[in-house]
C-alpha positions in Angstrom: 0.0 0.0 0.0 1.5 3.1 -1.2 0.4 5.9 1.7 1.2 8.7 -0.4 -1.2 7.7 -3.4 -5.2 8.4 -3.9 -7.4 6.8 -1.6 -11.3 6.0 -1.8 -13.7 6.0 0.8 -17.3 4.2 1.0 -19.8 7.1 1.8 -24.1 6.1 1.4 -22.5 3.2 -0.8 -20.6 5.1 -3.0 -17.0 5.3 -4.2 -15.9 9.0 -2.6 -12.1 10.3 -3.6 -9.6 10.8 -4.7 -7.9 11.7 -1.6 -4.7 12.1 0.0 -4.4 10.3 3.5 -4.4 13.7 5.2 -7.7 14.3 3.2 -9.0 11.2 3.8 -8.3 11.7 7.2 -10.0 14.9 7.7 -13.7 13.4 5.7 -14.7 12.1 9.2 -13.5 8.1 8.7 -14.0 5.7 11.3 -12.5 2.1 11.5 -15.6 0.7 10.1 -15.4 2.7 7.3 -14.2 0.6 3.9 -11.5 2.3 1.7 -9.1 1.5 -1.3 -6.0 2.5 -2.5 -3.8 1.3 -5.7 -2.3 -1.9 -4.3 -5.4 -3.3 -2.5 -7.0 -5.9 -4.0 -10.9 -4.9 -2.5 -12.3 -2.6 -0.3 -11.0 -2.8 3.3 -12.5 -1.5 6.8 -10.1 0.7 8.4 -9.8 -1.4 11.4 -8.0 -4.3 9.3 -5.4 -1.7 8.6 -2.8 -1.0 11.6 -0.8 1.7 9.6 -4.5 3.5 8.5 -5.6 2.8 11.9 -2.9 4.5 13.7 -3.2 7.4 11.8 -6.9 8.0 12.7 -6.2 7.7 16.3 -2.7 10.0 15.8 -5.3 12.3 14.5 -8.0 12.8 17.4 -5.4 13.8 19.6 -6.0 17.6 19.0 -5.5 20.4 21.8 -8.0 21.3 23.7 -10.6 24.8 22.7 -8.9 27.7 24.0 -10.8 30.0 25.3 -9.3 33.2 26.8 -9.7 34.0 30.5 -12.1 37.0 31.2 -10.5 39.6 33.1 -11.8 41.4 36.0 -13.6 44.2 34.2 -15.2 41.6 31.8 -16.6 40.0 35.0 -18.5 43.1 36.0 -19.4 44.1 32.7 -21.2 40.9 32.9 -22.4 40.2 35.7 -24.3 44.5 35.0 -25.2 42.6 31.9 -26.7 40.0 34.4 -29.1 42.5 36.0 -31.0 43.6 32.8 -31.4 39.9 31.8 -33.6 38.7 34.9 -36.1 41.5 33.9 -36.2 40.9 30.5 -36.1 36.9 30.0 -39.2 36.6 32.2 -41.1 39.3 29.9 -40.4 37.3 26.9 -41.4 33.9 28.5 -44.4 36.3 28.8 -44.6 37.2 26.0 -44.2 34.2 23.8 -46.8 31.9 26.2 -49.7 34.6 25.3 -48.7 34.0 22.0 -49.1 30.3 22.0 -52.4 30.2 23.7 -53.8 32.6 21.0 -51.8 30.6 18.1 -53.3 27.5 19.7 -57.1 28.2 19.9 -57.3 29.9 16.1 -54.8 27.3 15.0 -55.4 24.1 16.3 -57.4 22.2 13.4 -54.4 23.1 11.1 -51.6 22.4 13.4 -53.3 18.9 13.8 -54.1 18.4 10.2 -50.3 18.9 9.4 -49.3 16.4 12.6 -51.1 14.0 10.9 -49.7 14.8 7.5 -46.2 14.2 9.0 -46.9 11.1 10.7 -48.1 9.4 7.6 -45.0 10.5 5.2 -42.9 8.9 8.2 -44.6 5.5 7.4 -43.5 5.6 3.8 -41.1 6.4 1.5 -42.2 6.8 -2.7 -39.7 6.0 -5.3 -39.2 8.2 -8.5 -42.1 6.4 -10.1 -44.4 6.9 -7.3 -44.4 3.6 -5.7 -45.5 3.7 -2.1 -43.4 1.5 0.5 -44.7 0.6 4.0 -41.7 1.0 6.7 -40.6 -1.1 9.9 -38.5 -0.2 12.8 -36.2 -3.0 13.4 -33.6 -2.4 16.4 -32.3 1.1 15.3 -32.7 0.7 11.5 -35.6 1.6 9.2 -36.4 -0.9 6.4 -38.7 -0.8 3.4 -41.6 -3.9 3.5 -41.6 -4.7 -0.3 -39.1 -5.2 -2.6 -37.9 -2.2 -5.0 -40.4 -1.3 -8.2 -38.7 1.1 -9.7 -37.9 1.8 -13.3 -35.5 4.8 -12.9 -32.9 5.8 -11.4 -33.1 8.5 -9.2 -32.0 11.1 -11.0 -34.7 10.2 -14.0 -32.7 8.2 -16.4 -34.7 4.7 -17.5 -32.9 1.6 -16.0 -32.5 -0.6 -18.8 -35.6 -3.2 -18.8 -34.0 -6.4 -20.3 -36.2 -9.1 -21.1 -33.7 -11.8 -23.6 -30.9 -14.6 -22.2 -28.9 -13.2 -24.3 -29.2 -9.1 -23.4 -29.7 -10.2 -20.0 -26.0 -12.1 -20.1 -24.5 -9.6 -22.6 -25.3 -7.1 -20.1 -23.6 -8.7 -16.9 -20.2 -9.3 -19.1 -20.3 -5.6 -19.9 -21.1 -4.7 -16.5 -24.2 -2.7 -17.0 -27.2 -1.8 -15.2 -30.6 -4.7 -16.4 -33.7 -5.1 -14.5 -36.5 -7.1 -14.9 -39.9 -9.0 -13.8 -39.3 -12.2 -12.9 -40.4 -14.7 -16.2 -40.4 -11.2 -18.2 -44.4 -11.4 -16.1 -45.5 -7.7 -15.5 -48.2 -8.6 -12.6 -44.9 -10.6 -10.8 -43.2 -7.2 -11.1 -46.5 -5.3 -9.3 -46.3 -8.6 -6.4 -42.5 -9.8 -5.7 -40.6 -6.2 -7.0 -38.0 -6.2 -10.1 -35.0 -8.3 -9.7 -31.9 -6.0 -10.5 -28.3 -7.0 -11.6 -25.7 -6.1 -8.7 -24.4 -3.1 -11.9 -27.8 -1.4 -10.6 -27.8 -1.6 -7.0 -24.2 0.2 -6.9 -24.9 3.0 -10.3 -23.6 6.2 -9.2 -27.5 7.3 -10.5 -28.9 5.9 -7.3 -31.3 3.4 -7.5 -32.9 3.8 -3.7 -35.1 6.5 -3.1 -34.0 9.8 -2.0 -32.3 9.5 2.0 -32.0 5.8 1.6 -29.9 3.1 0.7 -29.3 -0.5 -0.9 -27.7 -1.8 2.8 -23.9 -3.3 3.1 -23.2 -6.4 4.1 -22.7 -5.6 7.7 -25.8 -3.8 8.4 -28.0 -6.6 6.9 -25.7 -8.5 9.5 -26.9 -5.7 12.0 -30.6 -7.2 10.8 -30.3 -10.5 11.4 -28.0 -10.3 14.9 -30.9 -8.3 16.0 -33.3 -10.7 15.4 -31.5 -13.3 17.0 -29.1 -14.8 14.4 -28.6 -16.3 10.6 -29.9 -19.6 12.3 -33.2 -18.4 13.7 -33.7 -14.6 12.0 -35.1 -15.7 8.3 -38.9 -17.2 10.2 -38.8 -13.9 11.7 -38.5 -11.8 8.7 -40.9 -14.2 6.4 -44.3 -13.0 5.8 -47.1 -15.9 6.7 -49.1 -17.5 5.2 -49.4 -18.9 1.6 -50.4 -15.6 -0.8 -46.7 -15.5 -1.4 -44.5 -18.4 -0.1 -45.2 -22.1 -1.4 -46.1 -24.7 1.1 -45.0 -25.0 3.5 -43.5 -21.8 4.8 -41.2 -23.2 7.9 -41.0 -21.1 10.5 -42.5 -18.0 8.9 -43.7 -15.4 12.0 -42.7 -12.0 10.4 -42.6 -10.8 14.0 -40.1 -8.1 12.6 -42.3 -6.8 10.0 -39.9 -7.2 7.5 -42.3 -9.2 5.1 -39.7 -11.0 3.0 -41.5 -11.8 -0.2 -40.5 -14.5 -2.4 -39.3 -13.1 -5.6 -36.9 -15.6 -7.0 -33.8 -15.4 -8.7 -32.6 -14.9 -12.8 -29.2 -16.5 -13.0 -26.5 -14.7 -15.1 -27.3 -16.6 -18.3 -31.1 -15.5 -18.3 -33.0 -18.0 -16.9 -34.9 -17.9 -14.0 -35.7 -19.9 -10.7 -37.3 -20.0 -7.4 -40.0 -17.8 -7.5 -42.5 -18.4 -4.4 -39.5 -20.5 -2.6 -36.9 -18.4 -2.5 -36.1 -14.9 -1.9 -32.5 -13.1 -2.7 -31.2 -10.2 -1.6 -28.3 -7.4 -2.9 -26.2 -6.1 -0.5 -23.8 -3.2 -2.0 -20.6 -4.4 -0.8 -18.7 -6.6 -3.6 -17.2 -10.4 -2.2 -14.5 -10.1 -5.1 -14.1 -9.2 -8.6 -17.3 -11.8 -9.7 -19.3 -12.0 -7.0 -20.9 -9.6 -4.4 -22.7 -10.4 -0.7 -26.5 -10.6 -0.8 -28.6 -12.3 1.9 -31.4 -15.4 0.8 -34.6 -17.2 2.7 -36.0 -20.2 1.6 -39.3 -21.8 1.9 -38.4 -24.8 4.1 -35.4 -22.7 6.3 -36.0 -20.9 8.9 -32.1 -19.6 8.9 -30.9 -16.4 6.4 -28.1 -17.4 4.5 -25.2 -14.7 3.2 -25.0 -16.2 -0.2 -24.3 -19.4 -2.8 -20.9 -19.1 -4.8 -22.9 -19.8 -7.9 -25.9 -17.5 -7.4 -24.2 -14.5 -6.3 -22.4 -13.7 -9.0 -22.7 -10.0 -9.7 -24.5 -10.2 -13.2 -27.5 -12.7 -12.1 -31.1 -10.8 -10.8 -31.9 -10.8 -7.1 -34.5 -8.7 -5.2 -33.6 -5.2 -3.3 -34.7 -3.9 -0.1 -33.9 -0.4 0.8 -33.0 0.9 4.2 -32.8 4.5 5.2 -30.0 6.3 5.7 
């Protein structure tokens, strides 16, 4: 690792730099944040990096805020400053309560209609298209209950709807964006979401709505040590029943509100697999040059699983769920 080259950073998912390591150092990094420099072979966190790491903790040792002394005729000025200030921060208190109770009682029917108005846009989050998408609290994070609909990027260009083997594989070997509905089926689109090459989830367009994410693989980690573990979490993030899932769906409580839906897979060369039994999931983070992490639930598991060396590679169609920033 040459420390006097360019260095990138990971910020909201995205490639940030170049940057010298004195820049770098100054954007605010932590040791979980992933960077790269010429020399690396993939992303690293900055804890896994001793000589990066000493650096960022050589760098918080700054000198105290220095803040001259007042002198004795600064005290008095003050404390004659003092005097006016106990007549007049009573008047305003004053003041400003008369105000509220008259704001309150010509007011009140708008200053509820627009509490309400808030409340509901908390609850959801619309895409560039207009999709609307229901939103769980799980632990500290906020999730989206549906998989990703969207046909643009966020900043309004079209993401290439591929329906073919052929385009769909031509695509992944020139890294490009694709997206489709699973068996090229428009009402599986409107029920299970688009499935998206791994090109899409990490365009520098932005495919998540605006003030949210595609998540790394450590915070769908977060997700699932939350919610108990890989071996017990996927039940708990399954919605019930049979409307989605095949028969039958182990373990499915969706006590986390997650409502993993089903959506199946389209493998690098095209074809496609495992709707209703499977469900597949794009993280943004990248295992190696081929292949990048995603997250899967199956219909007799009750486990999540971090991914399958074939099925991961980064040209095949998986599912996305978006969490907020």
């Amino acid at each position: 690792m040459d420390l006097n080259g360019q260095f990138y950073y990971v910020k909201n998912n995205k490639p940030v730099g170049p940057f010298t390591l004195d820049e770098l150092l100054e954007k605010g990094v932590s040791n979980k944040t992933y960077i790269w420099t010429k020399g690396m072979t993939n992303w690293e966190k900055i804890e896994s990096l001793p000589i990066i790491l000493e650096k960022i903790n050589n760098n918080k040792n700054q000198p105290p805020v220095f803040i001259e002394p007042k002198s004795e005729e600064n005290n008095i000025t003050q404390k004659g400053k003092g005097v006016n200030k106990t007549i007049l921060f009573p008047l305003l208190g004053i003041i400003i309560l008369v105000l509220g109770i008259i704001g309150g009682i010509y007011f009140k029917d708008d200053l509820l209609k627009v509490t309400e108005t808030v409340k509901v846009e908390d609850n959801q989050v619309k895409d560039i298209d207009g999709n609307v998408y229901e939103i769980t609290k799980i632990g500290n994070q906020y999730w989206t209950t549906k998989n990703l609909n969207v046909s643009r990027f966020r900043n309004g260009d079209e993401i290439p709807f591929v329906t073919s083997k052929e385009e769909w594989e031509r695509a992944g070997k020139m890294g490009q964006p694709a997206c489709c509905c699973y068996g090229n089926a428009g009402y599986n689109c409107e029920k299970y979401g688009r499935l998206y090459n791994w090109y899409a989830v990490i365009d520098a367009r932005g495919l998540a709505p605006e003030g949210w994410h595609v998540p790394t693989d450590d915070e769908w980690t977060t997700l699932t040590d939350y919610l108990g573990g890989e071996e017990v979490a996927g039940g708990k993030m399954k919605i019930t029943g049979t409307a989605y899932w095949n028969s039958p769906n182990i373990g499915s409580t969706n006590e986390s509100g997650f409502s993993a839906l089903p959506g199946g897979f389209r493998s690098f060369d095209g074809s496609f697999s495992s709707i209703r039994d499977f469900t597949y999931f794009w993280s943004a983070i990248q295992n190696d040059n081929n292949t990048a992490w995603f997250r899967y639930l199956l219909l007799n598991y009750s486990n999540v699983g971090r991914y399958f060396t074939i099925s991961n590679v980064k040209s095949s169609g998986a599912s996305v769920r978006c969490l907020r920033d």
